[in-house]
C-alpha positions as CSV (number, residue, x, y, z in Angstrom):
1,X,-25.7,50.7,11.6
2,X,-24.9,48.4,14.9
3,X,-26.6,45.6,13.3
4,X,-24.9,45.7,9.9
5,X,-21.6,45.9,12.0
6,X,-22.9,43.2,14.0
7,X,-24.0,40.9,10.9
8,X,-20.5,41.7,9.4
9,X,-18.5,40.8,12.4
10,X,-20.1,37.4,13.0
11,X,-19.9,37.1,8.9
12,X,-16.0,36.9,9.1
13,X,-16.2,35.0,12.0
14,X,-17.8,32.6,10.2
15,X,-15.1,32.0,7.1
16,X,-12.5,32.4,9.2
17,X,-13.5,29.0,11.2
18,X,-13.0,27.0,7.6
19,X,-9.7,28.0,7.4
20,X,-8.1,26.0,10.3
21,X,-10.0,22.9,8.7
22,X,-8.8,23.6,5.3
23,X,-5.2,23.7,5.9
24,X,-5.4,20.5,7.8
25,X,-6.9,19.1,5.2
26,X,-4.2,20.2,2.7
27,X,-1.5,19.3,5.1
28,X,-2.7,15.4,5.6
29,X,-2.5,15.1,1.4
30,X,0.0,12.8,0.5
31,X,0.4,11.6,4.2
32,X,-2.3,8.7,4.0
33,X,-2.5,5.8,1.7
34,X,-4.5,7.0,-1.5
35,X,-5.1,6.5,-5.4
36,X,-1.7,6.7,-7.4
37,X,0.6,5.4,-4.8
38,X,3.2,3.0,-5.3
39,X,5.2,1.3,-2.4
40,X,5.2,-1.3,0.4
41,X,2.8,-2.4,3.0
42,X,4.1,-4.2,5.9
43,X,2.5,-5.6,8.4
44,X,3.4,-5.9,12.7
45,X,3.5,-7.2,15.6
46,X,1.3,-4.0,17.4
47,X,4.1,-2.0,17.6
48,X,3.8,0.4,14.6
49,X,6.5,2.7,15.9
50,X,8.9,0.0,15.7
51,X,7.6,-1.0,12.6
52,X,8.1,1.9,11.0
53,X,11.9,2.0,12.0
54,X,12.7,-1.6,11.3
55,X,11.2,-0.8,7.5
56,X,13.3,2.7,7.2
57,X,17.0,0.5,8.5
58,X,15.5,-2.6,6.1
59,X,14.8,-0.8,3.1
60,X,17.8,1.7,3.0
61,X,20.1,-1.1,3.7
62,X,18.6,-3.1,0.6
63,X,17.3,0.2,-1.5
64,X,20.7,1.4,-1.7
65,X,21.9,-2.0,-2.6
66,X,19.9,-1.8,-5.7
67,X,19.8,1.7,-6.9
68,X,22.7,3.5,-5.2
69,X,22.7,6.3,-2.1
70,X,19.8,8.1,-2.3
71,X,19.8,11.3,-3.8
72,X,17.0,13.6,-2.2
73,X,14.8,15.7,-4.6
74,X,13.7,19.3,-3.3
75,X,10.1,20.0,-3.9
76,X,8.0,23.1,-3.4
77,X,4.8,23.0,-1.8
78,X,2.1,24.3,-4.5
79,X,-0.6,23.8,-1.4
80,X,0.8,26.7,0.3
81,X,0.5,29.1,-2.3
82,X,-2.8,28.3,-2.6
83,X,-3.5,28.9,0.8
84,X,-1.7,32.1,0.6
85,X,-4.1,33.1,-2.3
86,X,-7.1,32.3,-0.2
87,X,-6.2,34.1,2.5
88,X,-6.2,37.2,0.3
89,X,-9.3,36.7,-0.5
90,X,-10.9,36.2,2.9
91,X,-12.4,39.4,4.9
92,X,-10.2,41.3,7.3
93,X,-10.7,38.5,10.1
94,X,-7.8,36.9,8.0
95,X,-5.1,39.6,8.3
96,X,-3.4,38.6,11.3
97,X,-3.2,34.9,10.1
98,X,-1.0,36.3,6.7
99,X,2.1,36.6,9.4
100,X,1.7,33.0,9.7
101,X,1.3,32.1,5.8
102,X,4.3,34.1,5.0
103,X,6.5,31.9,7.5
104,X,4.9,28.9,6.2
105,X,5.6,29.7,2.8
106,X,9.2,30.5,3.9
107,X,10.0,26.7,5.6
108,X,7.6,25.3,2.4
109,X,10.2,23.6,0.6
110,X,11.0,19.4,1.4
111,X,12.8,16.7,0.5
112,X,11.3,13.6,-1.1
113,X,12.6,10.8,0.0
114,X,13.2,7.5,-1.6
115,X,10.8,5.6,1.0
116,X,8.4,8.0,3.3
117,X,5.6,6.2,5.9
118,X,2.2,7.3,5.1
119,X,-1.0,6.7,7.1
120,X,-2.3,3.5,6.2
121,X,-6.0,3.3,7.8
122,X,-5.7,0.5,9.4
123,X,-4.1,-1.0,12.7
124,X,-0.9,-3.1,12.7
125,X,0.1,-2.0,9.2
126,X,2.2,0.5,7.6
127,X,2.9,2.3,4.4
128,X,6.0,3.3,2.9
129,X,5.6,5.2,0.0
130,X,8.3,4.7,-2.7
131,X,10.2,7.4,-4.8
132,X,11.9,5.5,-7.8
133,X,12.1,2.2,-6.7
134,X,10.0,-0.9,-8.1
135,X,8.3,-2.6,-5.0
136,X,8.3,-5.6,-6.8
137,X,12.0,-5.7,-7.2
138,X,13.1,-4.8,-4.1
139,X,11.0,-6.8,-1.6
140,X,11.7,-9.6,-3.7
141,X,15.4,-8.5,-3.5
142,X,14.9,-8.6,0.1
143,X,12.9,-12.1,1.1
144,X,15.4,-13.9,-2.2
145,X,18.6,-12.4,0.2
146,X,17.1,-13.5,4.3
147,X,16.0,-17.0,2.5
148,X,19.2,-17.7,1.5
149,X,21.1,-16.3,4.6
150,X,18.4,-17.2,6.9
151,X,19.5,-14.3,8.9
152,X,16.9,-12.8,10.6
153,X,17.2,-8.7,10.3
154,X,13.6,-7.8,11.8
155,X,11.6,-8.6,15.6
156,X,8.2,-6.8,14.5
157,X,8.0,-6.8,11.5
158,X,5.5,-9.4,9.7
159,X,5.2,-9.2,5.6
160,X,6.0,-7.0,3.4
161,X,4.2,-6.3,0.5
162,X,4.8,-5.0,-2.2
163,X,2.5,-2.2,-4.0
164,X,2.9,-1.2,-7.8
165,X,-0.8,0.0,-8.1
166,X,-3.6,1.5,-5.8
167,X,-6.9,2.4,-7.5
168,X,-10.8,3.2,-5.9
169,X,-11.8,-0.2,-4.0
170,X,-14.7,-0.6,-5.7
171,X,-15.6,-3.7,-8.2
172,X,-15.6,-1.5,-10.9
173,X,-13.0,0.6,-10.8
174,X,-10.8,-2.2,-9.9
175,X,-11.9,-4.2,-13.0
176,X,-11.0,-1.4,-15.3
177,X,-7.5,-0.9,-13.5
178,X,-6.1,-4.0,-13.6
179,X,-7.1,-4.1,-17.2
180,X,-4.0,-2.0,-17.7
181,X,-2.4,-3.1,-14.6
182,X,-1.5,-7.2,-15.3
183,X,-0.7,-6.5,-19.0
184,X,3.3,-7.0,-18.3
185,X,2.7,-10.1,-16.5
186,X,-0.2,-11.4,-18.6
187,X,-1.1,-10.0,-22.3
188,X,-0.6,-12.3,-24.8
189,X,2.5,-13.2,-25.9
190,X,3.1,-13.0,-21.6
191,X,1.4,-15.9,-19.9
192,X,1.9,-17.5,-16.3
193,X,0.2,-19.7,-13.9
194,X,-1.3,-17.8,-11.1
195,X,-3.4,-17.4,-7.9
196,X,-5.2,-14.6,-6.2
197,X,-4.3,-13.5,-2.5
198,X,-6.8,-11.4,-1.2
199,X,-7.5,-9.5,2.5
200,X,-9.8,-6.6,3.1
201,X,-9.1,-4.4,6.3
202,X,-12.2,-2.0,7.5
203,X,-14.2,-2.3,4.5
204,X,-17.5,-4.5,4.5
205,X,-19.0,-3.2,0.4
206,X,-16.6,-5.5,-1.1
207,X,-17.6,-9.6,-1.7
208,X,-14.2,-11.6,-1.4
209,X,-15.6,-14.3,-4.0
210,X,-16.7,-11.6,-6.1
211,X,-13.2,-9.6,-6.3
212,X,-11.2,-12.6,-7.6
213,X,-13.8,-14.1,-10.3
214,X,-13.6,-10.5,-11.8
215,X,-9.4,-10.3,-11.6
216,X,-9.2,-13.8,-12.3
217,X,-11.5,-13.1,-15.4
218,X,-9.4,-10.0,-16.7
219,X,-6.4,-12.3,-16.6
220,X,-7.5,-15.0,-18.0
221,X,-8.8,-12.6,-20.8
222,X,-5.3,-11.2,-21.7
223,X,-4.3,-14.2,-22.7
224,X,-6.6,-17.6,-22.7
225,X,-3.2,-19.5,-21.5
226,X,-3.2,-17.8,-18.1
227,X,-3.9,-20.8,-15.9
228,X,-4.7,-21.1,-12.2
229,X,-2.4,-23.0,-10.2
230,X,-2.7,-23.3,-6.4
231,X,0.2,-25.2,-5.9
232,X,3.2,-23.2,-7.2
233,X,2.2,-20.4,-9.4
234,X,4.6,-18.1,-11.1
235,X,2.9,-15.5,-10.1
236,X,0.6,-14.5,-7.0
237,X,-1.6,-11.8,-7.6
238,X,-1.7,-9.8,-4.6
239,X,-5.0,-7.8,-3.4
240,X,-5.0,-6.0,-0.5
241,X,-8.1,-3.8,0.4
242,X,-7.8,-0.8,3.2
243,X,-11.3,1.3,3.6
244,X,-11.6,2.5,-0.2
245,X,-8.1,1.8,-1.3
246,X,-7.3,-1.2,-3.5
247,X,-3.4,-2.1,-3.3
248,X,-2.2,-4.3,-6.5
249,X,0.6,-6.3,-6.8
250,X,2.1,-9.2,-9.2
251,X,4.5,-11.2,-6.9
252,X,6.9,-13.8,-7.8
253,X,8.0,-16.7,-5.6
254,X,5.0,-16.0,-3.3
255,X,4.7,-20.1,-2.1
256,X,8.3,-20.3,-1.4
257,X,9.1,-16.8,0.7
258,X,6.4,-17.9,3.0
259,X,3.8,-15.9,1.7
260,X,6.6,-12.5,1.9
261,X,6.3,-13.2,5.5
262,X,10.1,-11.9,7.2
263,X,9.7,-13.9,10.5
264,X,9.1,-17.8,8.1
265,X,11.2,-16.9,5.7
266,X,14.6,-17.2,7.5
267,X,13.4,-20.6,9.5
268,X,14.8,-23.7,9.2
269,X,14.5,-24.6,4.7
270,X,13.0,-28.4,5.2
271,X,10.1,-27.6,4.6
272,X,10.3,-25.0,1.7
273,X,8.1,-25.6,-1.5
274,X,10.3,-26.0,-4.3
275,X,9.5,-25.3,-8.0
276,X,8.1,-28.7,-9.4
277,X,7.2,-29.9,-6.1
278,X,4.8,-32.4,-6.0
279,X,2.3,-31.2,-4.0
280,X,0.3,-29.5,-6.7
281,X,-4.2,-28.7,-6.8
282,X,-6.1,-28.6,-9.5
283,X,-4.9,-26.4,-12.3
284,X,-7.3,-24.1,-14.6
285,X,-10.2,-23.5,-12.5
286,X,-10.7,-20.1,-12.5
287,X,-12.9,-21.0,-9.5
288,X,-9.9,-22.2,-7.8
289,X,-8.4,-18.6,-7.6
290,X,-10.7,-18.4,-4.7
291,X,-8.8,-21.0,-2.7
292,X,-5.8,-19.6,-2.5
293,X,-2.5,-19.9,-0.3
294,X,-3.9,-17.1,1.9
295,X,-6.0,-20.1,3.3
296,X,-4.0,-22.9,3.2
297,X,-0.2,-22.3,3.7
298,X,0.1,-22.5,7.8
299,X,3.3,-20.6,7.8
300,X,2.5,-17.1,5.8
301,X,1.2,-15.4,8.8
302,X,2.0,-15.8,12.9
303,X,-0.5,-16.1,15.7
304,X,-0.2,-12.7,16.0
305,X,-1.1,-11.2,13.0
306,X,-3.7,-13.4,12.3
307,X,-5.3,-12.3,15.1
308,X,-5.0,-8.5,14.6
309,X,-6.9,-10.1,11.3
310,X,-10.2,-11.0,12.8
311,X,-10.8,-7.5,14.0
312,X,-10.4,-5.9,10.3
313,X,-14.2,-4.7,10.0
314,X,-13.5,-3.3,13.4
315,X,-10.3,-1.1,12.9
316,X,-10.9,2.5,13.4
């Protein structure tokens, strides 16, 4: 009888250490970059903390600009309920944790907000998830507005990116995303010059060379026209790869923003590419996509991000 009491016992003991782990887990969803997420990566100076409240003052400022005060949506947690069921179902062991549930369940309901910062996954840059806003639009709202001004409005803030489209970061799955993905930009009758900008951050499975010959391939497949120019493309497709997330975007005016860098963008306009420039490579090569600004333009990123850069297989 002691020994089925005692097999019991250690029986709920041993569910009831799950549960702490499970209701982390269900906690962190939707508070790290993942699959499905539209909105902004920005890059810094170390300071994330900073970063993070630069981007919050930036993007209200301009956000309401373009779509109005924002008007906050209340949501109810479906997580919680689920927890709440599970903990019905656990042994007694789980009785005195129902207290808690039912207080959790009470304080369960929370605002979406038009821009919330989510874990990112990698050092010196931040994510700002978007709630009716196109990334696209507004960043380039933002860099068109500080190029013209050239009033500088951030201290650690790099570039800002933005993010229409996150899929699995593998070759595959990325292949068959964009597929979908460029179509607006790119499917016949659509058709634009373009280049690829690509940066990996604490993933090593992915080949660089082998990412842009199979994007450049599916754009050059919606439409035979689509031509690679290196120069001043009208349009720079952005690729930016954190552990097992790929980030897509489709940005305009890439060449002349400085690469969407905040700090170059606001200097002194001498030496601003214009459209028809004459500095112009090759045009066509789908091998070309490989070369892109990312590797040429000297004013896209400072000393200081490109050195947070080098360590990007290293990033915990």
């Amino acid at each position: 009888m002691a020994a089925r009491e005692a097999a019991a016992a250690h029986k709920r003991r041993g569910k009831a250490q799950y549960v702490p782990a499970a209701k982390r887990a269900r906690a962190d969803a939707g508070r790290q970059l993942e699959v499905g997420m539209c909105g902004i990566l920005i890059t810094c100076n170390m300071n994330q903390r900073k970063c993070v409240a630069e981007a919050y003052s930036l993007l209200g400022e301009y956000g309401e600009q373009l779509y109005g005060p924002e008007q906050f949506t209340d949501r109810n947690d479906s997580s919680v309920s689920g927890s709440e069921e599970e903990a019905k179902e656990e042994d007694d062991a789980e009785a005195a944790m129902r207290k808690e549930v039912d207080l959790i369940r009470a304080s369960t309901t929370q605002r979406l907000r038009r821009f919330q910062s989510v874990e990112s996954g990698a050092n010196n840059v931040v994510f700002i998830r978007t709630l009716g806003v196109e990334p696209e639009k507004l960043v380039h709202h933002i860099l068109k507005d500080m190029h013209t001004t050239k009033k500088k409005k951030t201290r650690v803030i790099l570039r800002m990116l933005p993010v229409s489209g996150t899929c699995k970061a593998f070759l595959e799955d990325m292949k068959r995303y964009a597929e979908t993905f460029f179509e607006p930009w790119f499917k016949a009758p659509q058709k634009g010059t373009f280049q690829i900008a690509y940066k990996a951050r604490n993933n090593s499975h992915l080949s660089r060379e082998e990412v842009i010959k199979e994007l450049a391939g599916v754009v050059s497949d919606l439409n035979p026209e689509n031509k690679v120019d290196l120069g001043n493309p009208k349009f720079t497709i952005v690729v930016e790869i954190i552990k097992n997330i790929c980030c897509l975007s489709v940005a305009k005016d890439y060449v002349l923003f400085r690469k969407y860098n905040l700090q170059e963008v606001v200097k002194d306009g001498q030496e601003d590419r214009q459209p028809g420039a004459p500095k112009a490579p090759r045009e066509g090569s789908l091998e070309g996509a490989e070369k892109t600004t990312e590797d040429k333009d000297p004013h896209g990123e400072s000393a200081e991000e490109k050195a947070s850069d080098n360590h990007k297989d290293s990033d915990p």
